[in-house]
C-alpha positions as CSV (number, residue, x, y, z in Angstrom):
1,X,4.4,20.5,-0.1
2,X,7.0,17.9,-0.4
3,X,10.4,18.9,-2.0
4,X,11.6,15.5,-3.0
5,X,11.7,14.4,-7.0
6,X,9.3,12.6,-8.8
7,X,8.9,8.9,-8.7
8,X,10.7,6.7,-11.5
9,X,8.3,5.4,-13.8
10,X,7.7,4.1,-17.2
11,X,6.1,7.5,-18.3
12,X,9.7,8.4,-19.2
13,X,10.0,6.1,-22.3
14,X,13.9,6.3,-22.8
15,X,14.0,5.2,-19.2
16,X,14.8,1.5,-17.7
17,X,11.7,1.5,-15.6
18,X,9.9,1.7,-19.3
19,X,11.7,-1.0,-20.8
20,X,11.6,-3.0,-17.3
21,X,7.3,-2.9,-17.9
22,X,7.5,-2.9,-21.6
23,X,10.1,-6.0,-22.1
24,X,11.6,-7.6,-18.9
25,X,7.9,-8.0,-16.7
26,X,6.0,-9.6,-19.7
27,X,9.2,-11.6,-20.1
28,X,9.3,-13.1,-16.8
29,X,5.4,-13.7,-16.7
30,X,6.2,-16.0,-19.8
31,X,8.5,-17.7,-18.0
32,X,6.3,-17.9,-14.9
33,X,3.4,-19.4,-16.7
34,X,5.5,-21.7,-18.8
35,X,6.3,-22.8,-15.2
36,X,2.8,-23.6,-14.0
37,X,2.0,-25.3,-16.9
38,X,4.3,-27.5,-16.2
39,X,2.8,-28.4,-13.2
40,X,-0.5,-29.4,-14.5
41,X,0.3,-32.9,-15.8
42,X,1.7,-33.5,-12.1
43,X,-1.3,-32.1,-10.5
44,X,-3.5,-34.3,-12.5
45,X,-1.4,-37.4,-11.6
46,X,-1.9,-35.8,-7.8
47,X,-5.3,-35.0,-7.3
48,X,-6.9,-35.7,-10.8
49,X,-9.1,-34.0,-12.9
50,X,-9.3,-31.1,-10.0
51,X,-5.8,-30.8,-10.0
52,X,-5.5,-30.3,-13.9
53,X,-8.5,-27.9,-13.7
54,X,-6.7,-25.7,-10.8
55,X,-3.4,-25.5,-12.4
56,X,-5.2,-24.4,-15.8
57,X,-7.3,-21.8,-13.7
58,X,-3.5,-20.5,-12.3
59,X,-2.1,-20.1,-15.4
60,X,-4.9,-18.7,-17.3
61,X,-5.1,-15.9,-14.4
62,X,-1.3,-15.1,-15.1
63,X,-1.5,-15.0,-18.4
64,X,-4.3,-12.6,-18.1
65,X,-1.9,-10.5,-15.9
66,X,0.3,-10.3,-18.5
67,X,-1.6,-9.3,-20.7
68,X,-2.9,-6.2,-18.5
69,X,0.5,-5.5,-18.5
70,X,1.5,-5.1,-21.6
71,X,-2.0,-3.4,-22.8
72,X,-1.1,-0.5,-19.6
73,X,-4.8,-1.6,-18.1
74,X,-5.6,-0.3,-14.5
75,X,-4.2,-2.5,-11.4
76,X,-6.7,-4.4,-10.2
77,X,-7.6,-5.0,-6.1
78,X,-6.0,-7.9,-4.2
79,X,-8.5,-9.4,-2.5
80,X,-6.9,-12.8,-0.6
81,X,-6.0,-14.5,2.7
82,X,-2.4,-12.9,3.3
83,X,-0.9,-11.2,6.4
84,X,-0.5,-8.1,3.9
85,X,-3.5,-7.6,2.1
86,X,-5.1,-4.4,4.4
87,X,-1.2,-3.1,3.1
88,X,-2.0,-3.3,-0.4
89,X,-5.8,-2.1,-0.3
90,X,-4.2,1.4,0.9
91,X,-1.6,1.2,-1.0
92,X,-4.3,1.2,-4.1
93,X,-6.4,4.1,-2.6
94,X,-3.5,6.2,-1.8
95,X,-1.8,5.5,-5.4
96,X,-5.3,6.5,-6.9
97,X,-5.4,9.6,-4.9
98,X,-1.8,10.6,-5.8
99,X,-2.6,10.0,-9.7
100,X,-6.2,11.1,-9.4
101,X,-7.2,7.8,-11.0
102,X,-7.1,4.2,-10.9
103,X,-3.2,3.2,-11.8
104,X,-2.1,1.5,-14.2
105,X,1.0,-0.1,-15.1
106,X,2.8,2.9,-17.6
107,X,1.6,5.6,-15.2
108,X,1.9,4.7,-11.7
109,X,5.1,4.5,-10.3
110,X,7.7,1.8,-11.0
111,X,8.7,0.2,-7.7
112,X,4.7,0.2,-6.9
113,X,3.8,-1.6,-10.2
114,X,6.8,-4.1,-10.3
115,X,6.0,-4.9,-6.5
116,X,2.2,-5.0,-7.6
117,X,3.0,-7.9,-10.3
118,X,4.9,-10.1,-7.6
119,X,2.5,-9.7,-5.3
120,X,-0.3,-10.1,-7.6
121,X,1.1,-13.5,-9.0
122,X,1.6,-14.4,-5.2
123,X,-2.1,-14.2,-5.2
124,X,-3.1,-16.2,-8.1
125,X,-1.2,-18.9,-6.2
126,X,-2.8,-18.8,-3.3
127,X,-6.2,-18.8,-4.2
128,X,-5.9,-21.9,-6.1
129,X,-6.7,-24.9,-4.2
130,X,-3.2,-27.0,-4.8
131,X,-0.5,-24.5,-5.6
132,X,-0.6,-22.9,-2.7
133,X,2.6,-23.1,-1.6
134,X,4.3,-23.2,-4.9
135,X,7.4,-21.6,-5.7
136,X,7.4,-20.7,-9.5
137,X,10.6,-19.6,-9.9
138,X,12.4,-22.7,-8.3
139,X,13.3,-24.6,-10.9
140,X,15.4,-21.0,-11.9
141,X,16.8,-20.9,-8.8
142,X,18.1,-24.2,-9.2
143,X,19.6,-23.5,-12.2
144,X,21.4,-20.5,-10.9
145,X,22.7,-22.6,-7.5
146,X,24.0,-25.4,-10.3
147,X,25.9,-22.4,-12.7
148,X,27.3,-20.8,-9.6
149,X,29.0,-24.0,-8.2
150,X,32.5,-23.5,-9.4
151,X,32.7,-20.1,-7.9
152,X,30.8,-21.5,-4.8
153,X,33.8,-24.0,-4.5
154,X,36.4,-21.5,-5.1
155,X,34.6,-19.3,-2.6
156,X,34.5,-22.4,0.0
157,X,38.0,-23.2,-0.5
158,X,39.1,-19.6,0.6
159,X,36.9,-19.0,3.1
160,X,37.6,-22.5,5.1
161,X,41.3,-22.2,4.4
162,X,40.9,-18.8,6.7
163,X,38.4,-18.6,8.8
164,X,40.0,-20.7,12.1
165,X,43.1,-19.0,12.1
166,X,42.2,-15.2,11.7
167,X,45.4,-12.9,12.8
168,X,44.9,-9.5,14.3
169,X,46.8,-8.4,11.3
170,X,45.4,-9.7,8.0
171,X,41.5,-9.6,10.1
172,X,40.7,-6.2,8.3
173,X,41.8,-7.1,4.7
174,X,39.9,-10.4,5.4
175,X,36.9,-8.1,5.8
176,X,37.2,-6.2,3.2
177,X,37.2,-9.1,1.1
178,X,34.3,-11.2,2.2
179,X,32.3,-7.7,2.6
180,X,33.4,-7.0,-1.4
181,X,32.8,-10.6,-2.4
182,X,29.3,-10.1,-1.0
183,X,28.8,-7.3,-3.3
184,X,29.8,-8.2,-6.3
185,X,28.0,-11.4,-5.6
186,X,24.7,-9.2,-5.9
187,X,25.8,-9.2,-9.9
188,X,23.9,-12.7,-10.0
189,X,20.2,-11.6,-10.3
190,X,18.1,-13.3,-12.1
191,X,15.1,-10.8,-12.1
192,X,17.7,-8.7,-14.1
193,X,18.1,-11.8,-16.5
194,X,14.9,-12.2,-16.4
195,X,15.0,-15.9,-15.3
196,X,18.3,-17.0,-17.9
197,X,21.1,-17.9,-15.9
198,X,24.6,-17.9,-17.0
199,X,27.7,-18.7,-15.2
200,X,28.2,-16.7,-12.5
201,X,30.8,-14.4,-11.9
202,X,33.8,-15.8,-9.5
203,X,33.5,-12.2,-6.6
204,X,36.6,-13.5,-5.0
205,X,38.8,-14.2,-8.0
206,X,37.5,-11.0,-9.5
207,X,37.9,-8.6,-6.3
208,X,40.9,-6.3,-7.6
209,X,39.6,-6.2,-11.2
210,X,36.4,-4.5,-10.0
211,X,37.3,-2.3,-7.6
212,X,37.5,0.3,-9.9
213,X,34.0,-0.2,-10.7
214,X,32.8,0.8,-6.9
215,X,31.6,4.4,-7.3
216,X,31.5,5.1,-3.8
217,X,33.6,2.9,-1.1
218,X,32.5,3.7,2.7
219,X,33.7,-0.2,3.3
220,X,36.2,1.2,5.9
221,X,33.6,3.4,7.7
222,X,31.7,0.1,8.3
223,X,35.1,-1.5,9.3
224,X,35.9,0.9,11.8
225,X,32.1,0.8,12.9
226,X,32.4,-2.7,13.8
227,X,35.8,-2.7,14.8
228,X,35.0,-0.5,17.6
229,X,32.0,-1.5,19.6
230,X,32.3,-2.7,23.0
231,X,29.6,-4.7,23.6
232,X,28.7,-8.6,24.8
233,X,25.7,-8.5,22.5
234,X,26.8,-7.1,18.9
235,X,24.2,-8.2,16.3
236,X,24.3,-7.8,12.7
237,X,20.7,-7.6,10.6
238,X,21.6,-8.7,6.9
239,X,18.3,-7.7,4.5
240,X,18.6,-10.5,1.9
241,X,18.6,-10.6,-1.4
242,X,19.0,-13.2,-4.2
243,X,19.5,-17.2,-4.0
244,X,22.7,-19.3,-5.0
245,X,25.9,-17.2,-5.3
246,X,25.0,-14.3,-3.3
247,X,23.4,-15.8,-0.3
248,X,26.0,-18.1,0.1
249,X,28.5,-15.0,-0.4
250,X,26.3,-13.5,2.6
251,X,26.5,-16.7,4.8
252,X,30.6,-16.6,4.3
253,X,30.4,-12.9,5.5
254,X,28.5,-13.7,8.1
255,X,30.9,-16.5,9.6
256,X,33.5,-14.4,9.3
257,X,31.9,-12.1,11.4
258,X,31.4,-14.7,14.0
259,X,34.6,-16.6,13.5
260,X,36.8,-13.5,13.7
261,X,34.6,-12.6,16.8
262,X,33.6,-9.2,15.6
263,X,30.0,-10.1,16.4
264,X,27.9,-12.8,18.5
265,X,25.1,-13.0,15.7
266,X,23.9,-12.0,12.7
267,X,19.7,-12.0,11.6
268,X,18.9,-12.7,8.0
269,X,15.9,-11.1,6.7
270,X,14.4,-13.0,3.5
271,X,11.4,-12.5,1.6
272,X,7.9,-14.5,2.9
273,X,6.7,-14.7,-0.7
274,X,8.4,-15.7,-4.1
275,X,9.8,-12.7,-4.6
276,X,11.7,-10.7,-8.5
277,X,12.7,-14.2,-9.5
278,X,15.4,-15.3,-7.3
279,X,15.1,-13.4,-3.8
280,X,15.5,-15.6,-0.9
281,X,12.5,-17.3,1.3
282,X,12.7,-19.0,4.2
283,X,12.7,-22.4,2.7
284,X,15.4,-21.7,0.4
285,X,17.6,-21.6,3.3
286,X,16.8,-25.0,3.9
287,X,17.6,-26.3,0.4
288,X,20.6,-24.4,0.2
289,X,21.9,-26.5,3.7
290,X,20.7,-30.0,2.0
291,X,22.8,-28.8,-1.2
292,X,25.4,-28.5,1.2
293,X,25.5,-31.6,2.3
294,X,25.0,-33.6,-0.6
295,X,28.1,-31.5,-2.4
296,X,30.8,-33.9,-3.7
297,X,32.8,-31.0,-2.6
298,X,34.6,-31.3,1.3
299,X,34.6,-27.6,1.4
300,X,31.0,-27.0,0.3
301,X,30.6,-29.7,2.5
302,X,32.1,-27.9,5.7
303,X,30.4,-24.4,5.4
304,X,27.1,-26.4,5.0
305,X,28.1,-27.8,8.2
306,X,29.3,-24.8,10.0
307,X,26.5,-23.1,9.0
308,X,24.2,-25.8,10.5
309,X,25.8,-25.3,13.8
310,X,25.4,-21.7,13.3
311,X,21.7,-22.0,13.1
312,X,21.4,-24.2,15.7
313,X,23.2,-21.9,18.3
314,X,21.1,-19.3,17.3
315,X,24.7,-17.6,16.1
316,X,22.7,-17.1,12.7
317,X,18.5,-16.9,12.7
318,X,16.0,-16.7,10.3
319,X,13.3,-13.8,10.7
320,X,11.0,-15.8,9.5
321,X,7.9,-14.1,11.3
322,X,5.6,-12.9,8.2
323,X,3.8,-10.2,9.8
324,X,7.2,-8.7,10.3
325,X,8.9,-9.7,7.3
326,X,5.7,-8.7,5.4
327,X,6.9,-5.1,4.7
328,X,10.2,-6.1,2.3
329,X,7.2,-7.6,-0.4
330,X,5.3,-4.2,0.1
331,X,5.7,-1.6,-2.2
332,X,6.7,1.6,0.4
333,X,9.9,3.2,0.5
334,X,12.1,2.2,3.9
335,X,11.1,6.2,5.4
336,X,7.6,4.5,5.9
337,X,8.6,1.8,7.9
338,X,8.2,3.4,11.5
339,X,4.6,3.8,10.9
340,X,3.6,1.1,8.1
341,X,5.9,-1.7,10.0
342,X,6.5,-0.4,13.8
343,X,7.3,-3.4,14.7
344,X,9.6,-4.3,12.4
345,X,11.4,-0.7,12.9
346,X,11.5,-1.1,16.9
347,X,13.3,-4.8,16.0
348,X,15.9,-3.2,13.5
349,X,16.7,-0.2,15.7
350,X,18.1,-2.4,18.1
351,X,21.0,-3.7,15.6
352,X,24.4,-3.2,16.0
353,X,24.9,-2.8,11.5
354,X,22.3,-3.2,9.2
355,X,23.3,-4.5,5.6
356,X,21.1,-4.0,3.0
357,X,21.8,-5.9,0.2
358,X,21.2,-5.2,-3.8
359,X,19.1,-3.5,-5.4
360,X,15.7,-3.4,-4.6
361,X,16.8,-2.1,-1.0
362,X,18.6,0.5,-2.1
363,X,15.2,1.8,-4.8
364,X,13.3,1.6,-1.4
365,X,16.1,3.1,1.0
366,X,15.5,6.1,-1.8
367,X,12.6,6.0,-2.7
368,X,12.5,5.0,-5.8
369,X,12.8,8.9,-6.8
370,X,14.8,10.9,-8.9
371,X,17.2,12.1,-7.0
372,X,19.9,13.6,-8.8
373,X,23.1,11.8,-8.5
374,X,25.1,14.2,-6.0
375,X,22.3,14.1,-3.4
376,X,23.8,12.9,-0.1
377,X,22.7,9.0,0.9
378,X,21.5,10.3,4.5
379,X,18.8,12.9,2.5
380,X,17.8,10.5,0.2
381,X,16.7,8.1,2.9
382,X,14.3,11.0,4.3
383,X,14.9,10.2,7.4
384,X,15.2,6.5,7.5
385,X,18.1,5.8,10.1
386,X,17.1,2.7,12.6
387,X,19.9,1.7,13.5
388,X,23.8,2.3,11.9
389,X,23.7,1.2,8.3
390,X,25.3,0.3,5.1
391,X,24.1,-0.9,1.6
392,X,25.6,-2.9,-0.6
393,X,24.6,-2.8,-4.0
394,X,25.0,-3.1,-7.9
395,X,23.5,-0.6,-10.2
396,X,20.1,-2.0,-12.1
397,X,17.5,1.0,-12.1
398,X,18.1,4.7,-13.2
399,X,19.0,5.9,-9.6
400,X,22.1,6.5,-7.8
401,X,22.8,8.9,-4.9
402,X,26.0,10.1,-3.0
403,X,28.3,10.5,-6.1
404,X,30.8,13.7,-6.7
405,X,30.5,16.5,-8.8
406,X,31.0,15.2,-12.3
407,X,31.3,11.7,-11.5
408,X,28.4,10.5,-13.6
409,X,29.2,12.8,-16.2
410,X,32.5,10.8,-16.6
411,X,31.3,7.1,-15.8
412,X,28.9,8.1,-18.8
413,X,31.2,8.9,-21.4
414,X,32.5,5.7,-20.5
415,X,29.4,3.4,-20.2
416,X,26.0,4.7,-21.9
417,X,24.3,1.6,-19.6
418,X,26.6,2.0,-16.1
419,X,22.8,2.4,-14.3
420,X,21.5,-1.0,-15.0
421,X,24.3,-3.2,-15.5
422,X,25.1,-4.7,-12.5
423,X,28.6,-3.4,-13.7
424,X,28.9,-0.6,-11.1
425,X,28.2,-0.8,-7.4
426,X,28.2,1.3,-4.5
427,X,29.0,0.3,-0.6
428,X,27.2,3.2,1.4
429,X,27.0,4.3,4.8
430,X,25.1,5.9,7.4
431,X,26.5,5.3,11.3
């Protein structure tokens, strides 16, 4: 019998999973079908009277999905084309063997359900006949690269002013910096907004103020981690995150990698599907390069450019491969990996560091369970260790591991909300 805690779930109504399937998912399908909708006049102009019918078929199946949602039905079967849908099926029958019924949204476990609504919307794309390959939550993600720009430019400045004449001496402060900028960077989430942007936060002008938000700091065990292999192949594996301000945090962390010659390439990981609002696919690399270019800014400009030349030397790649990247839209904690994604695992275990960013990783490094707060990070992954590792996240779910005695108990007193926030973070390790 298993002796790990329960699954966070919206059964626990004072918890942020309930409000999360109460408030925040019905939120986000509004804004999702508010989205299609919009598309229907420019289907019809498209492809006619077919068009019009197929985007009103989309957005009538979304709405219904929200409305299962907020009524607790059961979770229905995907049944669709994609590379992952033999993953969901058993998913479903081993949920409804678990719960001894059919799950539904307030009773099954969080992470499954949440998962279940992206993946489910996924599907009501794909089984239309012209939105196939629509992004729903672009026009967000615009939005969020547009209210980000100033601290991109700040970001740019720094970074370019730096990054071709790194000293020996100022190479680990420079580290720390970029590693902490891509952090706090992880702030910007608009699944957490659900879809409303705001400014962003400015990471780099803001580095000292939050350090005293950083719960638990292993940044120098990664340091030393990197600073010490002795190898002519070192590769870094970045699991992505969010669009706009973080992933261009990420790519400036990465370059620095490179340009202080730490490692000889780093592997993004993105999502293959539109993904918790504003995760990042493969395409939106592309559309972050063209923004790039098109900046009036010359130091936008230039990391567009190095980062171009980074792709193209294969310094920086794109797993792109969706029967690979398949498992970070699934709804299984990282522990199942080795035998629900071999594949995937056998490619990972070959890294030199592992970053996992925000906060969806970290749910599915730990399960998603109810740990309590002084657990250690290695038992929480149950046995998850590829490769040598590190997480960088802030708080936005009711789960936290690796903290001291008493630490929550004082970060409460101080902050009723420091779980869900985004105000707190944690940079965690595993080597």
């Amino acid at each position: 019998m298993s002796s790990h805690p329960l699954p966070l779930s919206a059964l626990d109504t004072s918890s942020f999973a309930y409000t999360t399937i109460s408030k925040r998912l019905p939120e986000i399908l509004a804004k999702i079908v508010d989205s299609c909708h919009r598309q229907i006049t420019n289907l019809e102009k498209t492809h006619g009277k077919d068009g019009a019918a197929d985007g009103v078929a989309v957005v009538s199946k979304i709405s219904r999905l929200r409305s299962r949602v907020m009524t607790d039905k059961c979770l229905e079967e995907i049944e669709d084309s994609f590379v992952d849908v033999e993953d969901w099926k058993n998913s479903m029958c081993l949920q409804t063997k678990q719960l001894g019924d059919t799950p539904t949204w307030f009773t099954a476990p969080w992470l499954y359900v949440e998962c279940y609504m992206y993946r489910y919307l996924y599907h009501c794309l794909i089984e239309s006949k012209f939105m196939q390959d629509f992004d729903p939550f672009l026009d967000m993600k615009s939005q969020s690269y547009e209210a980000s720009r100033d601290a991109m430019e700040d970001l740019s400045t720094f970074f370019i002013s730096t990054c071709n004449n790194i000293k020996e001496e100022t190479m680990q402060q420079l580290f720390m910096d970029f590693l902490k900028i891509s952090l706090w960077a992880n702030r910007n989430d608009l699944s957490l907004s659900c879809g409303a942007h705001t400014s962003a936060i400015n990471p780099h002008q803001s580095l000292n103020t939050f350090q005293q938000f950083i719960l638990v700091d292993q940044s120098n065990q990664v340091w030393q981690h990197l600073a010490n292999l002795k190898s002519s192949k070192i590769r870094v594996d970045i699991v992505l995150d969010n669009f706009g301000m973080e992933f261009f945090s990420d790519l400036v962390f990465a370059d620095f990698l490179l340009s202080a010659q730490l490692v000889h390439q780093v592997v993004f990981y993105p999502k293959p599907i539109p993904w918790f609002v504003s995760d990042v696919m493969p395409r939106d690399v592309t559309t972050l390069l063209e923004k790039l270019a098109q900046s009036d800014n010359e130091n936008m400009r230039a990391c567009g450019e190095r980062w171009k030349g980074r792709f193209d030397a294969k310094e920086f790649l794109i797993e792109d491969d969706a029967s690979l990247i398949k498992f970070f839209t699934l709804a299984h904690p990282f522990s199942d990996m080795s035998h629900v994604a071999p594949q995937l695992h056998k490619q990972l275990s070959t890294s030199s560091l592992i970053i996992f960013k925000g906060d969806l990783n970290y749910r599915k490094l730990v399960g998603d369970l109810n740990w309590d707060t002084t657990t250690s990070f290695r038992d929480a992954l149950m046995g998850f260790h590829p490769a040598p590792m590190c997480s960088l996240r802030t708080l936005k779910a009711d789960v936290v591991v690796g903290l001291e005695d008493g630490q929550a108990g004082q970060v409460e007193k101080l902050d009723t909300d420091w779980l869900t926030t985004g105000k707190y973070a944690v940079i965690q390790s595993l080597m």
